[in-house]
MILUMDREN-687837 format. One record per residue (C-alpha): residue in one letter; x, y, z. Coordinates in steps of 0.02 Angstrom, whole numbers, plus 32768, in hexadecimal, padded with zeros to 4 digits. Example, Ala and Ser with C-alpha at 12.3 -4.5 7.8 and 13.67 -1.06 7.14 Angstrom:
BEGIN
A82677F1F8186;S82AC7FCB8165;
***
This chain:
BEGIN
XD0B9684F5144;XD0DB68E551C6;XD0CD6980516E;XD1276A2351D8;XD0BB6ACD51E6;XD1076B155155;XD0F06A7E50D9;XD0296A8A510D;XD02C6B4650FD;XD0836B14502F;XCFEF6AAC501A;XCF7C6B35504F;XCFB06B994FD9;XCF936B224F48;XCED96B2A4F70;XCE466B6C4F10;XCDC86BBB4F5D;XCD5E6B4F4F2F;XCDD36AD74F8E;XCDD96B3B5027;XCD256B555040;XCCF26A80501E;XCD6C6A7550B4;XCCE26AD85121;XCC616A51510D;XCC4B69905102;XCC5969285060;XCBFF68835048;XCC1768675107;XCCCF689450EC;XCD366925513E;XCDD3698750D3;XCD6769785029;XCE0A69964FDB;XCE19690C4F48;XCE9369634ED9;XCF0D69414F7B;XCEC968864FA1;XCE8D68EB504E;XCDED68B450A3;XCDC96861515E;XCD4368045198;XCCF2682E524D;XCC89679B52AB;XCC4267C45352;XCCA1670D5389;XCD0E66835359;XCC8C661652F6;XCCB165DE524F;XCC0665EA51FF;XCBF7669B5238;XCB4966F35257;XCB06665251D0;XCB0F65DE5268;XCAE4664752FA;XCA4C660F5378;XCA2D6567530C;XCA1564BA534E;XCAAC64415371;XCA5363D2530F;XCA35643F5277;XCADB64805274;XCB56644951F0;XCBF964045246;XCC79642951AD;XCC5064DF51B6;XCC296503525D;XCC886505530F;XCCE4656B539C;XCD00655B5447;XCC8C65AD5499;XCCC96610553B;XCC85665E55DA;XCC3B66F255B2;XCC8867A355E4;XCC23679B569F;XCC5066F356BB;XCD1F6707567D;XCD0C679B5709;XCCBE672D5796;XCD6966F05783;XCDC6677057A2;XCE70673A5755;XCEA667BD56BA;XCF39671F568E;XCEA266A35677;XCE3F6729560E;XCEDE674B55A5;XCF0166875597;XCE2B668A554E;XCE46673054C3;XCEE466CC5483;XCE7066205477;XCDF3668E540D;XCE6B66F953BB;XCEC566545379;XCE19660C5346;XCDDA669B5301;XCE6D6693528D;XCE6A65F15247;XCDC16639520C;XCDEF66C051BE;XCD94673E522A;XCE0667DB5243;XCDAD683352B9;XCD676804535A;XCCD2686A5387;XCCE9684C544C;XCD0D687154CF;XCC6568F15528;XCCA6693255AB;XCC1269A855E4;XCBE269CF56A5;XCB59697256E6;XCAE369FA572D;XCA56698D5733;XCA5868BF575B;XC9BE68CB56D1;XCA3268FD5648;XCA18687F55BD;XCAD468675574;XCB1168615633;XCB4A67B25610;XCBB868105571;XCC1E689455F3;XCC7C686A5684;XCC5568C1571D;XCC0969585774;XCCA0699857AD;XCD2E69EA5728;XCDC169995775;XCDA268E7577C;XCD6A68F856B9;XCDD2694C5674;XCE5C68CB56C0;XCDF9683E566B;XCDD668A355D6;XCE9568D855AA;XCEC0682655CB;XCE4D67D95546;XCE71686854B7;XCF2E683454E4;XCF10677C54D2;XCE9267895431;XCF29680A53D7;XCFA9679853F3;XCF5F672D5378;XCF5867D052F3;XCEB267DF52FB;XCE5F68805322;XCDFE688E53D4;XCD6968FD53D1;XCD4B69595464;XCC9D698A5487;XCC0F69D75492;XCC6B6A8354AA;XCC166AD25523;XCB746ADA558C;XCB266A2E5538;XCACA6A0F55EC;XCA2B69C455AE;XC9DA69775505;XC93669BD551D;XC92D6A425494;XC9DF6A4C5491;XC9DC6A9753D8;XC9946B395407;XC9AA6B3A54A7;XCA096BC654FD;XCA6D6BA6559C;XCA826C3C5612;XCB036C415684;XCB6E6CC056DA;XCC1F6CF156AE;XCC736C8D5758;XCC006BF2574D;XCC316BF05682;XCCD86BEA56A3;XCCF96B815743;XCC8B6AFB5712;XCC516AE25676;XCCDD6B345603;XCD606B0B567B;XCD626A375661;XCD946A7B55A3;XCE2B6ADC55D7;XCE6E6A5D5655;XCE6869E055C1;XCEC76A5C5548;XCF536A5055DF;XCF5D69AC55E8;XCF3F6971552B;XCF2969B9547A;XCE7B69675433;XCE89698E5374;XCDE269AE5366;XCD636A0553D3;XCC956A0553AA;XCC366A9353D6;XCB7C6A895434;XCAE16AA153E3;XCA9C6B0A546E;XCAB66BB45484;XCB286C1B5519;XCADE6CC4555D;XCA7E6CDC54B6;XCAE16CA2542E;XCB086BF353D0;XCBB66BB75422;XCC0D6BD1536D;XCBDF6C7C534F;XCBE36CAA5416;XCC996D32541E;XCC9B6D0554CE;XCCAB6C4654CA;XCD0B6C465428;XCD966CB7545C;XCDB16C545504;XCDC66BBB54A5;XCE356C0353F9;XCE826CBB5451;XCE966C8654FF;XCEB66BDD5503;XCF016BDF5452;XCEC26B3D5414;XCEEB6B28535F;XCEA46A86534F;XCE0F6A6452C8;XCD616A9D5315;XCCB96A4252C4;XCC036A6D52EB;XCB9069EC5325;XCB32699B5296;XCACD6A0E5258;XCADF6A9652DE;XCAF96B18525C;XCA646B775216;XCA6B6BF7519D;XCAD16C4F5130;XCAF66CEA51A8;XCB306C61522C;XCB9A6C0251C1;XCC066CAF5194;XCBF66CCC524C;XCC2E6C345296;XCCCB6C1A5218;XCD0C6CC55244;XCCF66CA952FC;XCD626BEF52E1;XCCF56B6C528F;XCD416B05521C;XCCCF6A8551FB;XCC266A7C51FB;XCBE369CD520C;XCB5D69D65173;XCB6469AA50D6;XCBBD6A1E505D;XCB396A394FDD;XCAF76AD25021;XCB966B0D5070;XCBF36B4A4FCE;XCB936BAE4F7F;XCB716C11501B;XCC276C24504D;XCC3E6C4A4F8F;XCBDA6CF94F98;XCC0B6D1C503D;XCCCC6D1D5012;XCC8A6D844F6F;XCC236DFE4FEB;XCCCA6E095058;XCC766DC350D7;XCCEA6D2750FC;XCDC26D4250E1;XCE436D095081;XCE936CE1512F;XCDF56C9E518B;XCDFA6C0F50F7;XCEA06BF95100;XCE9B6BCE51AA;XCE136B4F5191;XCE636B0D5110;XCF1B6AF45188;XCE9D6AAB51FF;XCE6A6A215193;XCF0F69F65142;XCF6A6A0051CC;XCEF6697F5235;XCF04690D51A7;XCFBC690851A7;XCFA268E1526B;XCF4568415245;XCF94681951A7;XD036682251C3;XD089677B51A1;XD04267215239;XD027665A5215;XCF6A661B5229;XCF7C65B652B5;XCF3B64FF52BF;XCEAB65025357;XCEAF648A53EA;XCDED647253FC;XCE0363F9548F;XCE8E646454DB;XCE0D64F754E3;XCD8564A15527;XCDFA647E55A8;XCE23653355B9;XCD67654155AF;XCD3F64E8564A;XCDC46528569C;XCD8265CB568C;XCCDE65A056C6;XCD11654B575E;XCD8365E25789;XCCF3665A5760;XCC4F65DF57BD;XCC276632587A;XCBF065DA58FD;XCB666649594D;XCB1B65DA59E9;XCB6D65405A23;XCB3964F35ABC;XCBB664675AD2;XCB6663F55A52;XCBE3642359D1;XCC6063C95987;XCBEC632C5970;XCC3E6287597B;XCC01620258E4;XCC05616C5957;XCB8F61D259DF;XCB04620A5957;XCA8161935963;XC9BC61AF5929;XCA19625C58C4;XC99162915852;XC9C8633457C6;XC93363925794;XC923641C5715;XC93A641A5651;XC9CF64685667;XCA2863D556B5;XCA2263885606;XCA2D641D5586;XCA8C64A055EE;XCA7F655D55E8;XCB2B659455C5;XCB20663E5558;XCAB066E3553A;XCA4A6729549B;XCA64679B5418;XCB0E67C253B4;XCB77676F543A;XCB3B66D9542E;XCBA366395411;XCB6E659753ED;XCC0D6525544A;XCC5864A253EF;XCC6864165477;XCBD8643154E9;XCBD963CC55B4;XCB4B637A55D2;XCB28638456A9;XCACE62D5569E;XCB5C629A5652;XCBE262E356A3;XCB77629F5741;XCB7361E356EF;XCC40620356DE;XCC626214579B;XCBDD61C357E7;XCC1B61255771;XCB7360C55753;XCB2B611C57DD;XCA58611857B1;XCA0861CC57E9;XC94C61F357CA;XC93662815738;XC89062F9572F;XC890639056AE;XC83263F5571B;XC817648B569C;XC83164A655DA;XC89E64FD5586;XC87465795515;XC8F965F854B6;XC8AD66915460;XC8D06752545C;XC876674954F1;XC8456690551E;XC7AA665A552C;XC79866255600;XC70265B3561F;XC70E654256B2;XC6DF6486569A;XC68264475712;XC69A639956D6;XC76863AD56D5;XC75B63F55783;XC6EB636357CE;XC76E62F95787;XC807634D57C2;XC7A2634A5886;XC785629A5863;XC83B6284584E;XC87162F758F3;XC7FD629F5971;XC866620C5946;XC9086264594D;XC994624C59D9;XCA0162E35979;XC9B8635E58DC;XCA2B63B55871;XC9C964335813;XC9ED6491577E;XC9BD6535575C;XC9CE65E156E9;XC9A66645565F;XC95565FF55AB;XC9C86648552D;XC97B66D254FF;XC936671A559E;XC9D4677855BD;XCA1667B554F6;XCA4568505497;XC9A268CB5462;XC94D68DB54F7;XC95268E255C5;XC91C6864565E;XC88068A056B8;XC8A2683A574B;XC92267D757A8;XC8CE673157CA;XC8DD66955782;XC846666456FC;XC7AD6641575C;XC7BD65805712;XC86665755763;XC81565D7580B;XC76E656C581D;XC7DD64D657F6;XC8516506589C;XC7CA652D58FF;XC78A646C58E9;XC80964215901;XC84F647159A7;XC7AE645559E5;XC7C863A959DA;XC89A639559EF;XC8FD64315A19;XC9A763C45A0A;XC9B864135969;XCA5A64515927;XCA2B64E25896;XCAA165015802;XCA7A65AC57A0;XCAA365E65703;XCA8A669B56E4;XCAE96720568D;XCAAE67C3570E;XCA6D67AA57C8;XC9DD675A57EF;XC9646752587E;XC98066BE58F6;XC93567045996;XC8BE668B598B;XC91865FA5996;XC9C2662B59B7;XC9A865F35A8F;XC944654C5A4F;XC9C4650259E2;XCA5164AC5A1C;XCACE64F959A8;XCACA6575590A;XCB5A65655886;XCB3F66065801;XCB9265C75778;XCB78665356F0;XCB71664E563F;XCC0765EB564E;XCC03659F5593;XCC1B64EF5549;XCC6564B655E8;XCBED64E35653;XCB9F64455676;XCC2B63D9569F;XCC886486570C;XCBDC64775785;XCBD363C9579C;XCC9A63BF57C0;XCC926440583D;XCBF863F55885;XCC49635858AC;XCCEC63A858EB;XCD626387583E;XCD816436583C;XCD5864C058B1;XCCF065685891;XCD6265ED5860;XCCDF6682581D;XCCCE670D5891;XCC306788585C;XCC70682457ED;XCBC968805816;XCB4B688F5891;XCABA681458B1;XCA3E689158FB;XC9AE6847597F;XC916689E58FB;XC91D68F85862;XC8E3697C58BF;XC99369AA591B;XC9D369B65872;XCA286A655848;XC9D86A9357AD;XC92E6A3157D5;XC8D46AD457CA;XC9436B0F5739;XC9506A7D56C8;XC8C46A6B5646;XC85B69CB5649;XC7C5699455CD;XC75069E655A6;XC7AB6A7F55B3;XC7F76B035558;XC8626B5E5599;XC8DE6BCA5511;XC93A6C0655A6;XC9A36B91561C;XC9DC6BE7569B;XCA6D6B8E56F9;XCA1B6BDA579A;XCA996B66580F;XCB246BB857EF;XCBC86B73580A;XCB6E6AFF5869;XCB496A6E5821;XCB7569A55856;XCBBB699158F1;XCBE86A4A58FE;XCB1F6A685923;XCAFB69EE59A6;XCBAB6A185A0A;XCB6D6ADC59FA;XCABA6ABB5A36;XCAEF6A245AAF;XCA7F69AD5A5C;XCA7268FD5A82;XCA88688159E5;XCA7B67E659AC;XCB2E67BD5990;XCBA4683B598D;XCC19687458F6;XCCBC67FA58EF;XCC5067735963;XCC7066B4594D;XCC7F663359C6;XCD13659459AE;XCD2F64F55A06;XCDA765295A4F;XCDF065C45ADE;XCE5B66455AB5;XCEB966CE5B34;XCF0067685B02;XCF9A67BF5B71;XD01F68445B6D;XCFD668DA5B16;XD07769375AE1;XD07669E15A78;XD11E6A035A31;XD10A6AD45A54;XD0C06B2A5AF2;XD0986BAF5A70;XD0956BBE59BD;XD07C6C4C5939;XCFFB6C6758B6;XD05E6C17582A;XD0AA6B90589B;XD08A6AD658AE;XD0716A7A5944;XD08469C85965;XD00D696959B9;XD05368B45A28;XCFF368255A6B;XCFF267675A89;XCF6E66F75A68;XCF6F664B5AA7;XCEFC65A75A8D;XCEDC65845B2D;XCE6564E95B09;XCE7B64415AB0;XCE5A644E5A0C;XCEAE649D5981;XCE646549594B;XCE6E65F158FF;XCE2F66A25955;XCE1D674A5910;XCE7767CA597A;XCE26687C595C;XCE6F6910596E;XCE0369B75986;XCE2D6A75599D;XCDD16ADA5A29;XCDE46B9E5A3E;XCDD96BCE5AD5;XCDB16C745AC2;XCD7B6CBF5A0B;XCD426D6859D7;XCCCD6D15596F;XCC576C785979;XCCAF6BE35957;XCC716B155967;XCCAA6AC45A09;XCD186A6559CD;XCD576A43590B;XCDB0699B58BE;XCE6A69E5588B;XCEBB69355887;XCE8D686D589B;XCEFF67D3587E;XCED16709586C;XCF16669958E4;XCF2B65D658C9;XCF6C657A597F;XCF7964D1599A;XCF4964A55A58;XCF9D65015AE2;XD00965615A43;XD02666275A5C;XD05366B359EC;XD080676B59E4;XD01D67D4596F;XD04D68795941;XCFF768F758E0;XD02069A05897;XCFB96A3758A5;XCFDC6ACA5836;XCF8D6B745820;XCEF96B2F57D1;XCED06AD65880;XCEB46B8558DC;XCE726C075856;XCDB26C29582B;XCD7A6CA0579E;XCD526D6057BE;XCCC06D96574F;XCCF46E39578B;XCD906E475748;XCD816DA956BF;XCE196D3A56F6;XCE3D6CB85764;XCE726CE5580A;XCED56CA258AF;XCE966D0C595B;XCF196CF459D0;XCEF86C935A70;XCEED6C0A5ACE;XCEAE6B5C5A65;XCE7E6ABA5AA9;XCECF6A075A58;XCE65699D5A83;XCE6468D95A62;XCDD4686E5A48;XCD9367C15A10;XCCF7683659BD;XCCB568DF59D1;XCC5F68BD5A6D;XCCE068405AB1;XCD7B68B75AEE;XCDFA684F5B47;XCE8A68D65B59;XCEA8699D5B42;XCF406A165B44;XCF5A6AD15B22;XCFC86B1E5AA1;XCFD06BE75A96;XCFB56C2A59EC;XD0006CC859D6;XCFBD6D495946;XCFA56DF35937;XCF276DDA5896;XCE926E3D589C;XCDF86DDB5886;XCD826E59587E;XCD7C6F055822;XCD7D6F9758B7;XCD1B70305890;XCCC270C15909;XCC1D707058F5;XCC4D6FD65945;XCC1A6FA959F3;XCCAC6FC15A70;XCC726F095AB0;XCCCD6ECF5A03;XCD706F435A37;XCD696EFE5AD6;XCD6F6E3F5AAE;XCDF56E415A34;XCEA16E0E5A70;XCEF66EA159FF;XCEAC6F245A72;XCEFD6F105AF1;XCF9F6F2A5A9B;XCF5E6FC15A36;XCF3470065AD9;XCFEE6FE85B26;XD016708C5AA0;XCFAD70F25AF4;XCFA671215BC3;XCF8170C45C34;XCEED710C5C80;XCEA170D15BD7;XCEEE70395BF3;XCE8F70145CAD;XCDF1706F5C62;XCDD76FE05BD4;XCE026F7B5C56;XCD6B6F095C8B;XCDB16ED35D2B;XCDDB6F7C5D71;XCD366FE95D0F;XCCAF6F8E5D5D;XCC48700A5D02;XCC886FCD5C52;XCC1C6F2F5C57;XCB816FAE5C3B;XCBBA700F5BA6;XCC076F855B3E;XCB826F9F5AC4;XCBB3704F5A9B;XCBF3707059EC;XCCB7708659FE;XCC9C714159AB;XCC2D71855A25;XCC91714A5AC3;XCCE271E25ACC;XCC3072295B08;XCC1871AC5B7D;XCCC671A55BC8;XCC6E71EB5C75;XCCDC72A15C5A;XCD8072455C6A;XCDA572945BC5;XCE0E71F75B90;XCDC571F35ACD;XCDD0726D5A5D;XCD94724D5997;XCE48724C5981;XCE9071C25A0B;XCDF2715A59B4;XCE14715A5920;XCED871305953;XCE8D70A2599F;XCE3470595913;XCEA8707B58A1;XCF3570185910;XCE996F8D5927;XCEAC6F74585C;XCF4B6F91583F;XCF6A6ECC5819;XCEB56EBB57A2;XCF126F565737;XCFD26EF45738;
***
């Protein structure tokens, strides 16, 4: 039943404070603790109905009256295909599973930037850049709400790596906090209202994320979220920061309760906790359990519909990386085909750790290869074992290999299957390296020695290393942790059934070495307390545009079989102001003959900024489906949010006037058309004081119009067209100018301080 604000606040007030205070922890696994009231919800990190009983077990050990759920494409993979609809259509296929099993709270989706490809819950978090997830991610907590159960967004904020990520504190400035990694947060609040958010373990610039004002206030003050916020499991540590965190907005933390009372007992006693702080928890609680429980029917689940949406979702998410004409294959023309690798007949589809997901109907590859090939014989060789663990155990077999080379020197056509073990990318710790496992790499070096018709399938959750064999292969199809579908998505896109829709949502860098944070992010044996985000605002494809850097495939890269041709760049406004919205007009036509889809891209250049900014930044994308020879118009909206970057100096987001840049692409690196809107804005983006170099005053478009108050001799002075001599002085605090003015007498202390004080008169409105 819905209850309104005020009938939660009346049964707020009926609460003990004993009551109050069991709300602040878990209960036997349970959330709301409240049995007087019949109130308590369950939280399951997915859909399945055994819970955390029957994660990581064997198939074969599993028992089938208690266990099942469609397994999806993990978070990386739903954003390879970049269609929000699609991810919305997934969180409502979970959220209606989840509750016809009685699991009220979702604990997905992770949402956190991917500063490093080594990060070991990449596969768990969508992209590197904030736009494209938080699209995805606002999509899914829609879809998994609409079925009243709670989404969980996570891990809230900074989570970048596993390794020591319990006492590990992330340093990062004030403009890099907020544009990256804090930012994909707010643009979800926008577009969605998660009921429950789950705080990092780490900490931010010195202190856990709980107890840190900083972070807290942005996410209760400034953005005003009055959802229910829960700690990761036990992320909490002592008494001090369990007072701490509830009074900065915790409500729950995700331990056990037993030593949670007592301790929140004497603090109220000491005064150290409120009346109003526990009243607030408490609304938190009741309230989301009147959100989930509010008369909604437990749906009856499709299990074959959603392994349909399942492998839909994987083909729309699987990327075609290198294709030299061989692909689509035709059945009738694949004579002598051998498949090696063990993944060809128990495929990789999902990650380690809590995310994990055992899928209820699992595709075979062999199979689905026995399906459309129709009786078909093909040779099989293993080529390597597979071995899960928290890390696997790698040991090549010489045996396997000499088997699977066997099986290639006879081969006309080899369709090999490759990836991760589960376990080699999983919650609790960090990559060391991008390659393949060395049983997987000696096994492709054999074999192309002896056939290089080879067509490679990968199945990764992060990037990976192909430079090695990415120019001897015929063809590469990166299929992702794509889920229980995974096998039977490959083969049908293989053999031209269905066509490649993923396009990458990070970058595949050519070594681990052009990484951003490869000096910065912490790698075994180390320890390293400190992690200092030394890249900046720079990370993903915002680094290698900055520093030119060739890659291995660019952000938003996928090939198709088929063409596309993009036309008619139209922006509804010549010029726009700060708080305006501009509408961006193209067409995009098929122009071969097949059926396919495209991803047009839309990125934001500034011409000319005051302060450093990326080359180019993704403000916009849309999916396209054409049938051959088929065109359509795409239009896209831009609002403020497309122009502004954060001022550390004066702690807001700003927009600099100017010229900006639309610019169209297929990927980052692929623009196909431009056009220029003017931004006007007299926002300061920079505080203006005396001690700042008259370079800064110089560069910033509000000078010029401060100066128009004054004469104009001052006017042509600061003028570096007609003061040749300016050039050399630029570097000059603004306050001492007056002395170096060459006797012209033009600044006194009193026109300079005018001056700065007309230069901030928008950071003081």
């Amino acid at each position: 039943m819905t209850k309104t604000p005020e009938e939660i606040r009346d049964i707020v007030r009926q609460l003990t404070l004993d009551e109050k205070i069991r709300c602040c922890a878990l209960y036997e696994d349970r959330f709301g603790n409240l049995p007087r009231l019949g109130i308590a919800y369950r939280s399951c990190d997915n859909s399945s109905g055994g819970g955390v009983d029957y994660f990581r077990q064997n198939r074969e050990d599993m028992d089938p009256d208690k266990f099942w759920g469609t397994c999806f494409p993990q978070a990386a993979a739903q954003a390879a295909a970049w269609d929000p609809q699609l991810a919305e259509e997934i969180g409502t296929a979970v959220g209606r599973e989840c509750k016809n099993q009685d699991i009220d709270i979702l604990l997905r989706p992770g949402v956190n930037m991917k500063r490093s490809p080594l990060g070991g819950r990449n596969f768990e978090y969508y992209s590197e850049d904030p736009c494209l997830a938080s699209e995805m991610a606002s999509s899914y907590i829609n879809g998994v709400q609409s079925q009243h159960v709670a989404a969980n967004l996570k891990h809230f904020v900074c989570n970048s790596q596993e390794y020591e990520r319990m006492t590990t504190n992330a340093v990062v400035d004030e403009r890099t906090l907020n544009e990256l990694y804090l930012r994909v947060f707010q643009l979800i609040l926008r577009k969605s209202d998660p009921w429950t958010i789950m705080t990092s373990y780490n900490q931010v610039n010195g202190k856990w994320v709980p107890q840190n004002p900083y972070i807290m206030n942005k996410l209760r003050k400034e953005w005003g979220y009055k959802g229910l916020v829960m700690s990761d499991a036990f992320a909490v540590h002592y008494k001090e920061d369990k007072v701490a965190d509830h009074n900065l907005g915790l409500d729950v933390e995700l331990a056990e309760e037993s030593n949670h009372v007592h301790l929140l007992r004497n603090a109220y006693n000491n005064g150290e906790i409120s009346d109003e702080t526990l009243n607030d928890i408490a609304y938190h609680v009741v309230e989301c359990y009147y959100k989930i429980h509010s008369g909604y029917t437990v749906p009856e689940v499709d299990l074959a519909a959603h392994h349909a949406l399942a492998k839909r979702a994987a083909l729309e998410g699987a990327i075609l990386l290198e294709n030299d004409g061989i692909l689509p294959l035709e059945p009738q023309k694949t004579d002598n085909l051998a498949v090696i690798g063990a993944f060809a007949k128990s495929p990789c589809y999902m990650g380690g750790g809590s995310g994990h997901m055992n899928g209820h109907t699992l595709d075979i590859p062999t199979e689905e290869l026995d399906r459309i090939l129709g009786g078909k014989e093909y040779a099989y060789a293993a080529g390597y074992q597979i071995n899960a663990g928290f890390p696997p155990e790698d040991t090549p077999r010489p045996d396997l290999i000499a088997e699977a080379v066997q099986t290639a020197e006879k081969a006309g056509l080899i369709l090999m299957f490759t990836g991760y073990p589960y376990g080699v990318e999983s919650e609790g710790y960090d990559r060391t390296d991008l390659l393949l496992p060395k049983s997987q790499r000696d096994l492709l070096d054999a074999v192309l020695e002896v056939n290089s018709n080879v067509v490679l399938v990968v199945n990764t959750g992060a990037p990976v290393d192909l430079s090695a064999y990415n120019k001897k292969v015929r063809a590469i199809l990166q299929g992702g942790y794509a889920g229980e579908a995974a096998g039977s998505a490959a083969v049908d896109i293989l053999f031209g059934l269905a066509e490649p829709g993923g396009r990458l949502p990070e970058t595949y860098p050519c070594r681990l070495e052009d990484t951003p944070s490869y000096l910065n992010f912490p790698s075994y044996p180390d320890t390293v307390p400190n992690v200092v985000y030394g890249e900046g605002i720079y990370i993903g494809y915002r680094w290698y545009d900055a520093r030119n850097m060739a890659v291995a495939y660019p952000f938003g890269y996928g090939l198709s079989y088929t063409t596309f041709a993009y036309s008619d760049l139209r922006l509804d406004a010549d010029t726009i102001d700060a708080d305006g919205t501009l509408t961006v007009s193209f067409r995009v036509k098929n122009t071969g003959s097949r059926p396919g889809s495209d991803v047009a891209q839309v990125y934001v250049h500034d011409v000319i900024s005051t302060m450093n900014r990326p080359v180019r930044e993704l403000r916009g994308f849309q999916k396209v489906h054409l049938a051959p020879g088929e065109e359509q118009e795409v239009s896209i909206t831009l609002d403020r949010t497309a122009f502004e970057f954060y001022s550390p100096a004066l702690h807001k987001w700003v927009v600099e006037g100017g010229e900006f840049e639309i610019q169209v692409g297929r990927n980052v690196r692929d623009i196909l058309l431009a056009a220029t809107v003017n931004v006007t804005s007299s926002e300061t983006v920079k505080r203006f004081s005396p001690q700042l170099q008259i370079g800064h005053f110089v560069k910033s478009p509000r000078f010029r119009k401060v100066l128009e108050r004054e004469s104009e001799q001052l006017q042509n002075f600061f003028d570096l067209e007609k003061n040749i001599f300016l050039p050399l002085v630029l570097a000059i605090p603004f306050g001492q100018f007056g002395e170096a003015d060459f006797g012209q007498g033009l600044l006194s202390n009193e026109t300079i301080q005018r001056i700065v004080n007309a230069m901030n008169e928008e950071a003081q409105a």
